[in-house]
Short mmCIF file of the C-alpha atoms (twelve columns), coordinates in Angstrom:
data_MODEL
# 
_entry.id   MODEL 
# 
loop_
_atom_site.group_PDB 
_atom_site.id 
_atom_site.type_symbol 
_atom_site.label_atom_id 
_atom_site.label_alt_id 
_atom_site.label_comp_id 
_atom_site.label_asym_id 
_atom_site.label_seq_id 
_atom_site.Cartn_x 
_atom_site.Cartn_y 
_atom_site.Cartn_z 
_atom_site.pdbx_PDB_model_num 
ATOM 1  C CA . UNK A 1  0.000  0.000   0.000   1 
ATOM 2  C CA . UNK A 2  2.911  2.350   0.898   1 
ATOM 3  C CA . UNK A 3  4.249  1.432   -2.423  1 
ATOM 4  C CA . UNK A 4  1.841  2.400   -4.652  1 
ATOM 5  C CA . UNK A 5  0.928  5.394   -2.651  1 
ATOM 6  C CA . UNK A 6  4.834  6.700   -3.164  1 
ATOM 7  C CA . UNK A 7  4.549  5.971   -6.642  1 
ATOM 8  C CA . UNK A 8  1.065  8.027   -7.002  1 
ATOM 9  C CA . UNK A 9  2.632  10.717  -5.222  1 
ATOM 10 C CA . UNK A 10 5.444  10.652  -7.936  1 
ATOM 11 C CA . UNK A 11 3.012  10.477  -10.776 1 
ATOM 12 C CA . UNK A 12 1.237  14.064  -9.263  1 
ATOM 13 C CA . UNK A 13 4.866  15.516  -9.418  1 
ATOM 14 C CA . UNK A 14 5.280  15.441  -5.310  1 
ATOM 15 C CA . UNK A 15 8.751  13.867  -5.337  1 
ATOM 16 C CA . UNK A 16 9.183  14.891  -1.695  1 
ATOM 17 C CA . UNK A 17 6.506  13.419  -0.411  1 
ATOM 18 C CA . UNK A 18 6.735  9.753   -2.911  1 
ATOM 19 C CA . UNK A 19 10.581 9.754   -0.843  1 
ATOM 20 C CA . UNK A 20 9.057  10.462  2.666   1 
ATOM 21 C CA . UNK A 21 6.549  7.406   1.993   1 
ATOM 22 C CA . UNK A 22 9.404  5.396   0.614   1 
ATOM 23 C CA . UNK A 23 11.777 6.308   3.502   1 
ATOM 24 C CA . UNK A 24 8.546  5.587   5.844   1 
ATOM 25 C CA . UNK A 25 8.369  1.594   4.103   1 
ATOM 26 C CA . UNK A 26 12.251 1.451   4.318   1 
ATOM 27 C CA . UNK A 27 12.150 1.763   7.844   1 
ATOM 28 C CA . UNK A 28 9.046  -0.693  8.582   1 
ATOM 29 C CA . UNK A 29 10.805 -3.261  6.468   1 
ATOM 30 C CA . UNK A 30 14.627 -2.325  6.939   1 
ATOM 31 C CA . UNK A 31 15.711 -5.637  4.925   1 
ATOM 32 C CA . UNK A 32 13.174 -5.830  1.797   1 
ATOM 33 C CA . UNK A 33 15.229 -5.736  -1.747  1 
ATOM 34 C CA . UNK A 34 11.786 -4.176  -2.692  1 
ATOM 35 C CA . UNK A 35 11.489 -1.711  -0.457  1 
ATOM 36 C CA . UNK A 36 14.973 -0.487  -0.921  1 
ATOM 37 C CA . UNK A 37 14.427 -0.744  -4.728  1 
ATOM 38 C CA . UNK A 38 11.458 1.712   -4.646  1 
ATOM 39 C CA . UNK A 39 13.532 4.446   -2.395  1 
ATOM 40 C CA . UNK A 40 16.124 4.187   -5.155  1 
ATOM 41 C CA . UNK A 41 13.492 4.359   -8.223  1 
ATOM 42 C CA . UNK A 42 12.156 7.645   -6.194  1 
ATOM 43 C CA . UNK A 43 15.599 9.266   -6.074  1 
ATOM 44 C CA . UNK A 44 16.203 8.332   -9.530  1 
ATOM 45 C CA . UNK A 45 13.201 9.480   -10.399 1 
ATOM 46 C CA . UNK A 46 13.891 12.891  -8.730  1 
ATOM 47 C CA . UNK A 47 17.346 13.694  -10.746 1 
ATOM 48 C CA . UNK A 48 19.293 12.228  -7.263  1 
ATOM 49 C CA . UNK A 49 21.607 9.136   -8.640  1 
ATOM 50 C CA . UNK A 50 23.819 8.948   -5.944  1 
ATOM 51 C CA . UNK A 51 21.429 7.902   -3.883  1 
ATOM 52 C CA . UNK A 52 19.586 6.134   -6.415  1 
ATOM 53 C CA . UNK A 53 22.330 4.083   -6.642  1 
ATOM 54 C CA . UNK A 54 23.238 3.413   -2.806  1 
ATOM 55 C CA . UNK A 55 19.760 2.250   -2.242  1 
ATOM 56 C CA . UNK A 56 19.806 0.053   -5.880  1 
ATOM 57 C CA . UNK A 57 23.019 -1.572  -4.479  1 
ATOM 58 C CA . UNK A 58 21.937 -2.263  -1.415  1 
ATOM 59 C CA . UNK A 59 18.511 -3.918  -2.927  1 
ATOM 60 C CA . UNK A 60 20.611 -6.181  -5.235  1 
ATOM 61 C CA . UNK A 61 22.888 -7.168  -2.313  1 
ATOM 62 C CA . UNK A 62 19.151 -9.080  -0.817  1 
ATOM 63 C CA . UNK A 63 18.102 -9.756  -3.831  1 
ATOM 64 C CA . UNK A 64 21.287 -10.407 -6.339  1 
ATOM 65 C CA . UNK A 65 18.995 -11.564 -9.243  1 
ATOM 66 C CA . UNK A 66 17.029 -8.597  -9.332  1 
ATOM 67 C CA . UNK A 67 17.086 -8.024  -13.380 1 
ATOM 68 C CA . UNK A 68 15.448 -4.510  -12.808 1 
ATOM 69 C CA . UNK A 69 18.163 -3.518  -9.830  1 
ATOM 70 C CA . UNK A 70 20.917 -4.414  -12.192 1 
ATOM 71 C CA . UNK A 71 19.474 -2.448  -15.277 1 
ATOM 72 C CA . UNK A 72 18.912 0.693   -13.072 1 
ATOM 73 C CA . UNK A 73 22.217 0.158   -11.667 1 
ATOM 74 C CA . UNK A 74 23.678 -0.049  -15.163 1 
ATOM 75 C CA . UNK A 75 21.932 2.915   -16.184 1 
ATOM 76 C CA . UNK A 76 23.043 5.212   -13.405 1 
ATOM 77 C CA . UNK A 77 26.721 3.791   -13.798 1 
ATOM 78 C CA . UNK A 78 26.544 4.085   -18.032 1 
ATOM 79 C CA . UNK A 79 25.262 8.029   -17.377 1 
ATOM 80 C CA . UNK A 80 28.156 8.977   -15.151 1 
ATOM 81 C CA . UNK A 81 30.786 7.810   -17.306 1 
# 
């Protein structure tokens, strides 16, 4: 529920609040890949790669096989270069 509320809040163009509800789920479930996975989709979302890509990494290290993870990961990593 938290998830798709963050992602609503995203879609009306209130990136601070999608990230407060994404922090909120990341720290009722401090060890889901998925939860950790949407805070990083919200930062990428809101121009914020760095930590788009801590939160990414730290998904794939629960869930290495996490297609998704990896191709945001790649992305971030491929646009920095």
């Amino acid at each position: 529920m938290m998830r798709n509320e963050g992602f609503n809040r995203l879609d009306q163009e209130n990136p601070a609040v999608a990230i407060q509800i994404f922090e909120m789920n990341l720290f009722v479930h401090p060890k889901s890949a998925r939860a950790l996975q949407d805070l990083g989709e919200g930062y990428m979302e809101t121009g914020n790669n760095k930590l788009a890509l801590k939160y990414f990494k730290e998904s794939l290290s629960i869930n290495p096989d996490s297609q998704f993870v990896k191709d945001m990961i790649e992305k971030i990593e491929g646009g920095e270069k």
